[in-house]
N, C-alpha and C positions, 0 to 999 in steps of 0.2 A: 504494500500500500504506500506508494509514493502521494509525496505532497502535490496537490492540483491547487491549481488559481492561484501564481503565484503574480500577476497580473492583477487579479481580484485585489489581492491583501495590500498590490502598491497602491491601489487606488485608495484601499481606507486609510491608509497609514500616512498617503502623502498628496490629498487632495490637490495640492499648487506645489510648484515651485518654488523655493527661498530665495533671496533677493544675495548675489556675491557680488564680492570687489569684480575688478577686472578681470587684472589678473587669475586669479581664482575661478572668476567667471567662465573663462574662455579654457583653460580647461578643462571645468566639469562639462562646458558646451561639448569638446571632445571626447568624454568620457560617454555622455550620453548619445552624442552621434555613435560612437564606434559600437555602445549595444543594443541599438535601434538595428544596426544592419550586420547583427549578430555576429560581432568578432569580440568573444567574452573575453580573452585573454589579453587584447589590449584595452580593452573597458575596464578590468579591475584593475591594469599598471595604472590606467589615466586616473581611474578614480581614486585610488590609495597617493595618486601624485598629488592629487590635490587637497585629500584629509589631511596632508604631512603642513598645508598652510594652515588647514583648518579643521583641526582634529572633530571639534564641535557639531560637525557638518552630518546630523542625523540623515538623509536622504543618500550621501555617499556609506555610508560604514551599510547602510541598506541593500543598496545594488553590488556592491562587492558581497556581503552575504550571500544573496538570492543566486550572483553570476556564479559563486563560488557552491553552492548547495547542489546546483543544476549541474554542476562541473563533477562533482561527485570528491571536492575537494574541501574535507570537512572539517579539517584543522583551520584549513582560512575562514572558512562559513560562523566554526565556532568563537573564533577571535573578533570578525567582524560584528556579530550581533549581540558578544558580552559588550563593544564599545557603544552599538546601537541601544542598548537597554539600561547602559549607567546613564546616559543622555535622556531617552523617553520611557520610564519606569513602568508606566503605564499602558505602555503598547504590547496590547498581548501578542497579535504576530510576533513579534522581535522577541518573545518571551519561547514561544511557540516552535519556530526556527532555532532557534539557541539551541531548550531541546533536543530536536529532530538530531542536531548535528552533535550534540554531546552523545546522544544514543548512540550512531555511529564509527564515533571516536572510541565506542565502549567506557564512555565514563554514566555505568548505568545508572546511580542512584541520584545523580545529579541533573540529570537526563529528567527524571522521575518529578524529582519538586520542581525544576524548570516550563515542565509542559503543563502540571499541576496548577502552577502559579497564571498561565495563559489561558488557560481555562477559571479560575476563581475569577481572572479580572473580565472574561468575556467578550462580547463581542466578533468571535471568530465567524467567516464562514461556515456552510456546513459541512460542503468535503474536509476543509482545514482539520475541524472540532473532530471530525471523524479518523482523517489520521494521528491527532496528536493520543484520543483515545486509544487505541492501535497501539501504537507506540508504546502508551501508559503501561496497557497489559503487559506487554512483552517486555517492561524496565522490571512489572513486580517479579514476570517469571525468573529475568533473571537475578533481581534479587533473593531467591527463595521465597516469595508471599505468594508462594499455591494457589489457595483458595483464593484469595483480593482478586488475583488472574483470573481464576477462571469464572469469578464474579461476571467481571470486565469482560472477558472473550464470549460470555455467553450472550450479551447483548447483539454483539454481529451474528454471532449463529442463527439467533431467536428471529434477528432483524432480514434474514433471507441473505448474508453474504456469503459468498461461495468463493473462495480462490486457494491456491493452493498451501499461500504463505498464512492463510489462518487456522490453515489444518494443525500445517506444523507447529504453529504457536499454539494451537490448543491442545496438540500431544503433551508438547513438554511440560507444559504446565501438570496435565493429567498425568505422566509419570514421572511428574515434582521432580524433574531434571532442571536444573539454572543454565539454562541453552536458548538463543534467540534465535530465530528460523534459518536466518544465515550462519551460524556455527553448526548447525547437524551439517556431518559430514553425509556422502553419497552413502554408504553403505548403512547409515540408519535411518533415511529417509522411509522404508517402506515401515520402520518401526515407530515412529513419529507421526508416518499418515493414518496406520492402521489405530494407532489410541487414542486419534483427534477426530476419527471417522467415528469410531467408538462411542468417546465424550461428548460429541458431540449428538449424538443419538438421545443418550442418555441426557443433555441440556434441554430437547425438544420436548423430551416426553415420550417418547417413542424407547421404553425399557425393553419390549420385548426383544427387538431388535439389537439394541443395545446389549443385551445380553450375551447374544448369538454370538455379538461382534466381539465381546470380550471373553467372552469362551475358547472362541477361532484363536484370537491375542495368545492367548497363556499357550496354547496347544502350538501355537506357530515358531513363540518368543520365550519359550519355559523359562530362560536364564538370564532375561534381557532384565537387568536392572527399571524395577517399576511397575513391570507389568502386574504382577501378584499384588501390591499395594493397591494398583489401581482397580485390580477387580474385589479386590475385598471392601474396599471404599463402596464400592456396590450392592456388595452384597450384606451388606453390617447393619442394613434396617430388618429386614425380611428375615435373614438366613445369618444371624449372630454367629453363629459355630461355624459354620464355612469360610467367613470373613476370616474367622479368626487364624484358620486355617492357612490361607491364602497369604494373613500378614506373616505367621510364621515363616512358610515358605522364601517371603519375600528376604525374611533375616538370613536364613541361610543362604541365600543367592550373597546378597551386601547385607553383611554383618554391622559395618559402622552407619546404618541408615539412622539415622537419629529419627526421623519423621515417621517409618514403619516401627519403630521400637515405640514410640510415641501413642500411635495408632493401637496396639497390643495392649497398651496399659490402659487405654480410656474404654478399651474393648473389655477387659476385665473387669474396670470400676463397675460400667454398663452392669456389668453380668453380677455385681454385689461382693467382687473378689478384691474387694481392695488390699489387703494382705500381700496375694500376690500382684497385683498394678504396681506398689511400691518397689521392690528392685526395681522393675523395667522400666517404670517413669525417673527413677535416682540412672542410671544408667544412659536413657536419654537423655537426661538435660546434662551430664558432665559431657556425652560426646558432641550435642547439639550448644554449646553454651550462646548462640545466634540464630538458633531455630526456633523460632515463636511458637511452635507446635511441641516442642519438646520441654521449654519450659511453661506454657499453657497444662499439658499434661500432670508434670509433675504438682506443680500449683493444686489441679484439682483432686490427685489423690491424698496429696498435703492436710488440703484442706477437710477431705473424707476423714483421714485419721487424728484429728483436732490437731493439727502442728501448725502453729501460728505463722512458720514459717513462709506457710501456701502465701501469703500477700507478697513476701520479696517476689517468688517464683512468677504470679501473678501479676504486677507490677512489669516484670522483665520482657513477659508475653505481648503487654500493651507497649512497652516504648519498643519493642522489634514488630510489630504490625500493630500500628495505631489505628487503624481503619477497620478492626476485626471487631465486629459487634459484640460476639460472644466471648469474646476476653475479657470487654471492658464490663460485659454482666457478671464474668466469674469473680471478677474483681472486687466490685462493687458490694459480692453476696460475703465471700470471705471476708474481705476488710470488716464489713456489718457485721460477723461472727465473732472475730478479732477482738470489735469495740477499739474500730478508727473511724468514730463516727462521721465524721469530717471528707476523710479518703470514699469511703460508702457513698456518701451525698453526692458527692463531684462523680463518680464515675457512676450514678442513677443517671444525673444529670446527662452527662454524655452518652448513656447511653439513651435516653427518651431523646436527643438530638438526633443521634445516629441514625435511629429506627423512624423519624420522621424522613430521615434521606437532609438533614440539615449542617450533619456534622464534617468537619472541614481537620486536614490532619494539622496539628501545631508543630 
């Protein structure tokens, strides 16, 4: 999902032309002749020639972005629109772009509150709003926020999008791989199409199928890191014992999963085993200590066996995914058990935000 209307967004962003000296004048005139008649590569010398008089010059650090975005050269793309946005703070394209081009750089989590930020301030088109969304998903998958992703990816699915590159991002997400559709190498594509074709079944509503397709997975992929997590994740409303089965399996494939180790402990809480959920929640959160799910886990068997402890655990789950509803209720419930009346109130609070669709990540 490449950016469209990049034409569109100059128009909102720079309705007229600014008033320059002469000098100055005359060659931004050159800078915009030469990318009216499409020579990008002397348009962004001319135009970085003339930011060097007039660093200031929000409409120059613009078009070197955009010539540079379109170039597929996203070190200069990035450089240009951090100076476009220390200038116009409030221009969410330039917030948006910045983004796009940090994603690409692989600097993903910066990427993340960048495009965040362009979206809070609004105003975007709608293809724009759509790829910076896009994007959003695939910064959480590769920060490890699983679920927040496939929150996110379920919207395009739900929304009738089809293309290949949201397959793959809805794979990795679904086998909570931290991989953005351009890092799966060829030889695991058909592994990443097959668990996004899958998940994506299971997004619509269409479980029977769903099923088939992750049955097919496991029997195709028996040793493929995820897939066993992913069908147990399936199967853990219905069919508890099989899930559980499945996450087992999944340890023995990758032993250091911190998130299937996770998964096994809240699967035994479930089942009233809290006894045994402890090792395997104490166990994931030392291997996972940045896995929101692993210390989520822990936190809630904590808090099962009255260990006051559960609110640090709990706490750690909300500052590594602050967007996760049900952390900040588990929070909320333990701290109230605690008697941190205070902490209880603030994250009710956030969470009746949250659950209205009001809440915004700090």
């Amino acid at each position: 999902m490449r950016l469209l209307g990049i034409l569109q967004l100059t128009v909102l962003v720079f309705p007229f032309r600014p008033a320059c000296g002469a000098t100055f004048e005359d060659i931004a005139a050159r800078a915009t002749a030469a990318r009216e008649a499409g020579n990008a590569t002397q348009a962004i010398s001319l135009y970085r020639e003339a930011l060097e008089q007039n660093p200031k010059w929000d409409e120059g650090w613009w078009f070197v972005g955009t010539l540079a975005y379109d170039a597929n050269q996203y070190a200069l793309g990035e450089e240009a629109f951090r100076h476009f946005v220390s200038i116009d703070a409030q221009a969410a394209p330039g917030w948006a772009l910045l983004g796009l081009c940090e994603f690409e750089n692989g600097r993903i989590e910066g990427a993340l509150g960048d495009l965040r930020r362009a979206e809070a301030i609004g105003g975007l088109p709608k293809d724009t709003a759509g790829v910076v969304r896009f994007h959003e998903a695939m910064a959480l998958t590769g920060m490890g926020l699983f679920d927040q992703a496939i929150e996110e990816l379920a919207e395009f699915v739900r929304g009738g999008v089809k293309n290949a590159e949201l397959t793959l991002a809805v794979g990795a997400a679904a086998l909570r791989r931290p991989v953005v559709p351009h890092e799966i190498s060829a030889t695991k594509e058909e592994l990443y199409e097959a668990a996004g074709e899958a998940e994506s079944l299971w997004m619509l509503g269409n479980t029977m199928e769903a099923e088939a397709r992750l049955a097919a997975l496991v029997k195709r992929f028996p040793r493929a890191p995820g897939v066993h997590c992913l069908y147990g994740l399936f199967l853990q409303q219905a069919r508890p014992e099989e899930a559980l089965a499945e996450f087992r399996r999944e340890l023995e494939i990758d032993p250091e999963n911190a998130d299937a180790r996770a998964v096994v402990a809240l699967s035994l809480l479930r089942a009233g085993k809290s006894g045994r959920a402890l090792p395997m929640a104490r166990q994931a959160a030392a291997e996972g200590p940045s896995t929101a799910l692993a210390q989520f886990a822990y936190g809630k068997v904590l808090a099962k066996l009255d260990d006051e402890d559960a609110v640090a655990r709990l706490k750690a789950a909300v500052q590594l995914d602050p967007m996760n509803l049900e952390y900040h209720m588990a929070l909320a419930e333990a701290a109230s058990k605690f008697g941190d009346v205070a902490e209880a109130r603030r994250e009710r609070m956030r969470s009746i935000e949250m659950a209205r669709g009001s809440g915004t990540s700090e």
